[in-house]
C-alpha positions as CSV (number, residue, x, y, z in Angstrom):
1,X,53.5,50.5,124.0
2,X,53.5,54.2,124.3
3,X,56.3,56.5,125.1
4,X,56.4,60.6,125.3
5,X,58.2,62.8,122.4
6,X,60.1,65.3,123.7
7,X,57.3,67.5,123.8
8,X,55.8,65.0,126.3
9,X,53.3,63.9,123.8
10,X,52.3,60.8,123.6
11,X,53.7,58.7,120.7
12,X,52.8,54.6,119.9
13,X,55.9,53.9,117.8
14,X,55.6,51.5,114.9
15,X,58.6,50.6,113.5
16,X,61.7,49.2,116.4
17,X,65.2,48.9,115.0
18,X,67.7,46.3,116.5
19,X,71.4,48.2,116.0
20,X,74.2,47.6,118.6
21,X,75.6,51.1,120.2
22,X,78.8,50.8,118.8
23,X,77.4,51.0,115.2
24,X,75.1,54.2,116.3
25,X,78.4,55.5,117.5
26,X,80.2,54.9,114.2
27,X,77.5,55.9,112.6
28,X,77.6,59.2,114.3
29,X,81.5,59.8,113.3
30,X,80.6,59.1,109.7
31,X,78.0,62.0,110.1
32,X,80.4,64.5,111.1
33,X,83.2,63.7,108.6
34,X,81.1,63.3,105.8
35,X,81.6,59.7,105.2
36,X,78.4,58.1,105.9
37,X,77.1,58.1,102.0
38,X,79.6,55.4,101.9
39,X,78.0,53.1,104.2
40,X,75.4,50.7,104.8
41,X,74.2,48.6,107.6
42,X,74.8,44.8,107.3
43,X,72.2,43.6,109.7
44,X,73.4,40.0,108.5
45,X,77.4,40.9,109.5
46,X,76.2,43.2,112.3
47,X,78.3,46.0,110.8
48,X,78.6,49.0,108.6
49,X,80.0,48.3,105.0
50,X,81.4,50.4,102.0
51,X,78.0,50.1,99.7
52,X,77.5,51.0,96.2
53,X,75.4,53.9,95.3
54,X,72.0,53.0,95.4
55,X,71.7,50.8,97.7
């Protein structure tokens, strides 16, 4: 498959991530407050959990 960057290049992406939009979303809010080096994603529990550093 081969999509166009924003540039309009043409890019063949390798890697595809399966997230719902309701975690991007979160995700997103945890960017702008700061809170996001808390978290992980739990693609087991389909959700975003308190992780310990390192992980």
């Amino acid at each position: 498959m081969e999509i166009k960057d924003r540039f309009g290049n043409p890019v063949v992406p390798r890697e595809w991530f399966l997230v719902p939009l309701f975690i991007i979303d979160e995700v997103v809010e945890k960017i702008k407050d700061g809170s996001i080096v808390n978290f992980c994603y739990d693609p087991g529990a389909g959700r975003l959990v308190e992780c310990a550093l390192g992980d």
